[in-house]
C-alpha positions in Angstrom: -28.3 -14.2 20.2 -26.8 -11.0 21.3 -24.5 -9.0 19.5 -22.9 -6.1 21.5 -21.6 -2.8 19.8 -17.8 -3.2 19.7 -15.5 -0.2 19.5 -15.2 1.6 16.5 -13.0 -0.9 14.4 -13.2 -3.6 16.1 -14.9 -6.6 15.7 -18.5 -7.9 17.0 -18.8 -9.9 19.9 -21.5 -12.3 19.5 -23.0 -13.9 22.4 -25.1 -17.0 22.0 -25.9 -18.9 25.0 -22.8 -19.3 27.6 -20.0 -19.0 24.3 -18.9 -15.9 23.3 -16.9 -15.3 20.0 -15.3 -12.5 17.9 -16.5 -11.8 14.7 -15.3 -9.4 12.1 -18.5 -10.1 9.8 -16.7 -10.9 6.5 -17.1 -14.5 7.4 -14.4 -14.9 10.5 -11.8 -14.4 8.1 -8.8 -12.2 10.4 -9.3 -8.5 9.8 -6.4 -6.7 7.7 -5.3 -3.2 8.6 -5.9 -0.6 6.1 -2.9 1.8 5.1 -3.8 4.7 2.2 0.1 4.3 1.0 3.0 1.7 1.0 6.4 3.4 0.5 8.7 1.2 -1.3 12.5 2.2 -1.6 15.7 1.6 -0.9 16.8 5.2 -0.2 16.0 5.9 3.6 15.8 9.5 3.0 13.6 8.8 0.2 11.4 6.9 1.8 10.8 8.9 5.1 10.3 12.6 2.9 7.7 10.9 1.2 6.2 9.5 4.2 5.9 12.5 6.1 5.0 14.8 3.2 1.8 11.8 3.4 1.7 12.1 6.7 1.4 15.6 7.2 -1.5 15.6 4.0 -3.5 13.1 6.4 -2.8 9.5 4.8 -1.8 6.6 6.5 1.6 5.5 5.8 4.0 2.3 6.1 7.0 1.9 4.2 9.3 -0.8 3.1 13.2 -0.4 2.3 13.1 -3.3 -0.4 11.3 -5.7 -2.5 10.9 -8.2 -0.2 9.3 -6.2 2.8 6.8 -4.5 0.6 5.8 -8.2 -0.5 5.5 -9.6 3.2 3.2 -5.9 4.3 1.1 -6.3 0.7 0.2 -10.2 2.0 -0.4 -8.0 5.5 -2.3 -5.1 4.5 -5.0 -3.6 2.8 -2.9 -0.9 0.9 -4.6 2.1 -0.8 -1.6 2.7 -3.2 1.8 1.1 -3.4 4.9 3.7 -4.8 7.3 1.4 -5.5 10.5 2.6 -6.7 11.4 0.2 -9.7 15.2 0.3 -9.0 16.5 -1.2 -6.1 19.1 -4.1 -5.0 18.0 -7.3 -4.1 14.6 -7.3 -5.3 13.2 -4.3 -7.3 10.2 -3.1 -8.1 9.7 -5.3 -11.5 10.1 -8.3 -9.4 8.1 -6.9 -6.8 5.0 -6.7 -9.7 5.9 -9.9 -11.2 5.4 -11.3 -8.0 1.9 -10.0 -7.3 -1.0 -11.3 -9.6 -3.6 -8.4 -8.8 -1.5 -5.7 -7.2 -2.9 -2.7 -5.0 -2.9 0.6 -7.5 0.9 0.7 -7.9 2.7 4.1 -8.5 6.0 3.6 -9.9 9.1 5.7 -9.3 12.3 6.0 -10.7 15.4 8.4 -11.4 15.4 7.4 -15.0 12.7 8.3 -17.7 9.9 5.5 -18.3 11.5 3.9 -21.6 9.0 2.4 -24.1 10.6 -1.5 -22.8 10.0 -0.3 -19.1 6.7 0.5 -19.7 6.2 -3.2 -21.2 7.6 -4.5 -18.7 5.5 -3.2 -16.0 2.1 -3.0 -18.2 -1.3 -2.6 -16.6 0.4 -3.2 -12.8 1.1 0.3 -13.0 -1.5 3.7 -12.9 0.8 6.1 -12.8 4.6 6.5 -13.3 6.7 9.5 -11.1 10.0 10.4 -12.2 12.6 11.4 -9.1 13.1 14.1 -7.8 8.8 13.8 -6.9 8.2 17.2 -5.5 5.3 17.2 -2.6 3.0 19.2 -5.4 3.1 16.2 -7.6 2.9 13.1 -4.8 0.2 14.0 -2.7 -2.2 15.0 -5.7 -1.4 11.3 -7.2 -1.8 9.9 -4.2 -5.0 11.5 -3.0 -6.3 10.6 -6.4 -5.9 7.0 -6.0 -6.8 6.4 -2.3 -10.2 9.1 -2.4 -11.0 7.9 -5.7 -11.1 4.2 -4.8 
């Protein structure tokens, strides 16, 4: 068997006899893209500030205008950090963490203080809680202690 040095990530191509496959190593499973940071809300201005503030600080970045986008790119993704703003129509961020039985580190934001019920509600889901307006000061040292420190 041959295995020749792919790319730099990408996956093995192992040669054994005439067939040739594609491996990833973690047992043919399909590879998932890694992102440091999910942006979840429903404010578009919001959501691309905080983006390029990451951006610009070196992080990989997607970003999701509601509830049920962030769900379908969490199923997609290996995400670093999730912010996910807990207020939004359609679904919000509680649903968003009721939804996911072993979240990615979550960082929740919201324009409203984190109220004893809220922080029931959204229990050990949550690592850290960010209260709008986030300056970059504050974001990027919460995120870069997440994503480095995993």
């Amino acid at each position: 068997m041959e295995v020749r040095a792919p790319a730099r990530g990408q996956p093995y191509d192992v040669v054994s006899g005439t067939t040739v496959r594609r491996s990833n190593m973690a047992g043919d499973l399909p590879s998932r893209r890694t992102v440091d940071v999910l942006v979840v809300d429903d404010d578009p201005d919001i959501r691309s500030s905080f983006a390029e503030i990451l951006r610009i600080s070196g992080f990989s970045v997607e970003v999701a205008g509601d509830g049920d986008v962030a769900l379908d790119l969490i199923g997609q993704l290996d995400v670093g950090v999730v912010l996910l703003d807990l207020r939004m129509p359609r679904r919000d961020g509680f649903s968003v963490l009721d939804a996911l039985d072993v979240p990615p580190p979550v960082v929740a934001i919201s324009a409203y203080p984190l109220e004893a019920d809220v922080r029931a509600r959204v229990g050990s889901k949550v690592v850290n809680y960010l209260q709008k307006p986030v300056s970059p000061h504050r974001l990027v040292p919460v995120v870069a202690g997440i994503v480095w420190n995993k």
